[in-house]
DOBAVO-13137 format. One line per 2 residues: number of its first residue (from 1); their letters; for each residue x, y, z of C-alpha. Coordinates in steps of 0.001 Angstrom, whole numbers, plus 524288, in hexadecimal, padded with zeros to 5 digits. Layout:
NUM) A) X:Y:Z; ...
end
This chain:
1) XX) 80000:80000:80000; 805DD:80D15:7FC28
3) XX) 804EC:8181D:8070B; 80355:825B4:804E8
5) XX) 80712:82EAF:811E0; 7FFF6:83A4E:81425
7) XX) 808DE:8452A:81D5B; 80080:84EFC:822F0
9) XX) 80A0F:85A39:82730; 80634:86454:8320E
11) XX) 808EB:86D90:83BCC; 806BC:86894:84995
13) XX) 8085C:870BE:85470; 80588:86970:86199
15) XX) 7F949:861C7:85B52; 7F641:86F75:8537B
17) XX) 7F53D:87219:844E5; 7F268:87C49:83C08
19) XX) 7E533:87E43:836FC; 7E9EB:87B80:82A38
21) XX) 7F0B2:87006:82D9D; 7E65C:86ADA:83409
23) XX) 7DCE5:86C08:82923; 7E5D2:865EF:81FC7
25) XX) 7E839:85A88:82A36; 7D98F:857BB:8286B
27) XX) 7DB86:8581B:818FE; 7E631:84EF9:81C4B
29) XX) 7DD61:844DE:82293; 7D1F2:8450C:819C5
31) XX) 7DB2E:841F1:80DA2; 7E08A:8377D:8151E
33) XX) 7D519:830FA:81703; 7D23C:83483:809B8
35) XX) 7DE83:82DD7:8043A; 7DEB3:82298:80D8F
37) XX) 7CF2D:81F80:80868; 7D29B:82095:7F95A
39) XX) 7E382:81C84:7F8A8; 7E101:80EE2:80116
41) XX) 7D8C6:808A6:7F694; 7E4B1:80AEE:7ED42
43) XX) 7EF8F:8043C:7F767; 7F4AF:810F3:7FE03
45) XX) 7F31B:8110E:80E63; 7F424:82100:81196
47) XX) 7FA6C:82631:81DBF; 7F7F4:833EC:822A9
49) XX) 803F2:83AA6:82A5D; 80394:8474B:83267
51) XX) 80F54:84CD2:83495; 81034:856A7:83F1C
53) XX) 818BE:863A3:83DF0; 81D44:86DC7:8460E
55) XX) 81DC8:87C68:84453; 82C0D:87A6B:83DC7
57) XX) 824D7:87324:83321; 81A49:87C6B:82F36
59) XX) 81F32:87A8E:8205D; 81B47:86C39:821A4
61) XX) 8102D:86DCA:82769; 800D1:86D1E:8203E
63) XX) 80A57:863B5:81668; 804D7:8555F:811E4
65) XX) 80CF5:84B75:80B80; 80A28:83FE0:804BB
67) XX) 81554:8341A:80575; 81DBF:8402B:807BC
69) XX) 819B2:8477D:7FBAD; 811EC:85624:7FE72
71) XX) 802F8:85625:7F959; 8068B:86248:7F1E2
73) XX) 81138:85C02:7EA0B; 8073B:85258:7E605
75) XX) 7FE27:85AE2:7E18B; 7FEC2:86322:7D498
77) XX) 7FEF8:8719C:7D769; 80167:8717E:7E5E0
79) XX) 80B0B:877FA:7EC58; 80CFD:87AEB:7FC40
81) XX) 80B78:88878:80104; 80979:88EB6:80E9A
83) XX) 8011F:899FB:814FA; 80021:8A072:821C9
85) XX) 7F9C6:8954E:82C23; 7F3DE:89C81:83787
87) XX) 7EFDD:89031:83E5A; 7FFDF:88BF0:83D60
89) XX) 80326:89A48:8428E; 7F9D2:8981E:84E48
91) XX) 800A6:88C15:851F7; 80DBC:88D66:84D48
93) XX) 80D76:89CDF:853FF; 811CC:8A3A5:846FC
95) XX) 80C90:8A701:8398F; 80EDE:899D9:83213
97) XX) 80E28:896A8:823E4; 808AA:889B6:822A4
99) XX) 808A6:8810A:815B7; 7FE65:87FAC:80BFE
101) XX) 7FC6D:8795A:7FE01; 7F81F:880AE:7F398
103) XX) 7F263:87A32:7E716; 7EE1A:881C0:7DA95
105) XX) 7EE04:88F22:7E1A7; 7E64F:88B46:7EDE3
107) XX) 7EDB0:88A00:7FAF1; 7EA3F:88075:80475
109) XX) 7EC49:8818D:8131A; 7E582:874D8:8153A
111) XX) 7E901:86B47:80B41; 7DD6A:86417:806DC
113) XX) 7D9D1:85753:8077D; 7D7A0:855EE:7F7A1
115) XX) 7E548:85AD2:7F655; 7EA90:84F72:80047
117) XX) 7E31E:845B7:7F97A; 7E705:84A44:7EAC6
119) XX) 7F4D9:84A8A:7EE9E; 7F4CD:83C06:7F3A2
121) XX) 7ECBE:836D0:7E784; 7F881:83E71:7DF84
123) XX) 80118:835AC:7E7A1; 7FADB:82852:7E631
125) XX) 7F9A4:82B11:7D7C4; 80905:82D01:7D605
127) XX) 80C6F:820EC:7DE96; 803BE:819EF:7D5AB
129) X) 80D02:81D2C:7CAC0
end
């Protein structure tokens, strides 16, 4: 059975997150379930992974991998970004800038579910190769 790992990276500041961080953990989830439902028919097992990070890691943080590659570079026309987070500022103490994807002009601070899922069918498809 092939395995495809899904690394959830976020901020996590004694058992806090950011707001965007925590909506995107919920995006997380629901394409998990999502992929686990549809990829074990076809022989893959999926394994969700949440990495916690510290202040010092802000860059990393709101990121998602799969098998180690980023969703953005598996999706045409996707590139990270950051804003302002005021929800990371109110826990980290300072104005933060906190990552983001943007895809075809439109920047998100939660990264959507559709984009997790499209990202790991792109994946399967090129191990199928």
């Amino acid at each position: 059975m092939k395995r495809l790992e899904i690394e959830w990276r976020h901020l996590d500041d004694g058992g806090k997150t950011c707001d965007r961080c925590a909506d995107t953990g919920e995006m997380v989830r629901a394409a998990y379930a999502d992929l686990a439902k549809a990829l074990e028919p076809k022989g893959w097992q999926v394994a969700l992974t949440e990495t916690l990070l510290t202040g010092q890691d802000i860059p990393e943080s709101n990121r998602i991998y799969l098998n180690g590659i980023a969703i953005e570079d598996l999706l045409p026309g996707t590139c990270k970004s950051q804003n302002c987070c005021d929800s990371c500022g109110e826990i980290l103490g300072a104005p933060t800038l906190c990552r983001t994807l943007e895809r075809d002009g439109q920047i998100f601070e939660t990264i959507p579910a559709a984009m997790i899922v499209e990202a790991a069918h792109r994946f399967v498809e090129t191990q199928a190769k």
